[in-house]
C-alpha positions in Angstrom: -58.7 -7.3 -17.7 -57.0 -6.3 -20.8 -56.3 -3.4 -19.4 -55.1 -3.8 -16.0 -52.7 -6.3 -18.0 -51.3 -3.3 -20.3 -50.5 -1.1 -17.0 -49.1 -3.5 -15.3 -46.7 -4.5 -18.2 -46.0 -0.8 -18.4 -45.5 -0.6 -14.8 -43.0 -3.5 -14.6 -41.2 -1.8 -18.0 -40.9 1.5 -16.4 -39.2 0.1 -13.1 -37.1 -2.4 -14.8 -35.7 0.6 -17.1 -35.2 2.6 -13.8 -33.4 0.3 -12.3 -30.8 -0.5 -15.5 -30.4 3.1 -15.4 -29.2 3.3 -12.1 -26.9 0.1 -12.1 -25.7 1.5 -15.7 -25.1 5.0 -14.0 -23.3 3.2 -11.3 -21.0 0.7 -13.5 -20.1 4.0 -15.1 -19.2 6.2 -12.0 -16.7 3.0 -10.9 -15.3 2.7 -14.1 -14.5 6.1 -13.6 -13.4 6.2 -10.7 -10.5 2.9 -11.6 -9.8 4.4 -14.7 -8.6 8.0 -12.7 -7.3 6.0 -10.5 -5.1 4.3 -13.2 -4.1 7.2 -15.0 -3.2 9.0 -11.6 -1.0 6.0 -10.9 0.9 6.1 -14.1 1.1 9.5 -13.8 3.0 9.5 -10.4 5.1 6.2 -11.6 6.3 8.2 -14.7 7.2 11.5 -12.3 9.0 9.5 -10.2 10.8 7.8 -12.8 11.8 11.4 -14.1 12.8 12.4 -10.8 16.0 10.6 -10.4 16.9 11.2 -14.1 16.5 15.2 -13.9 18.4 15.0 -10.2 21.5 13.0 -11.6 
């Protein structure tokens, strides 16, 4: 019984880590994603700030 108890702990430790590291993994790629996202917008905003300056 004792033992059966310790595997199945182990099993349910095992999937339970799995699964964090995939919703961890997946938290990270979105962050990501916004945070390119982000920089890529205030990267255009500033060149089309520039724009008008450099043409005038």
């Amino acid at each position: 019984m004792a033992n059966d108890n310790n595997d199945l702990i182990g099993f349910l430790m095992k999937t339970v880590f799995q699964l964090f590291g995939w919703i961890f993994l997946g938290i990270f790629k979105l962050l990501w994603i916004i945070l390119s996202a982000i920089f890529k917008g205030i990267a255009s905003l500033f060149r089309k700030s520039d724009q008008p300056e450099t043409g005038a």
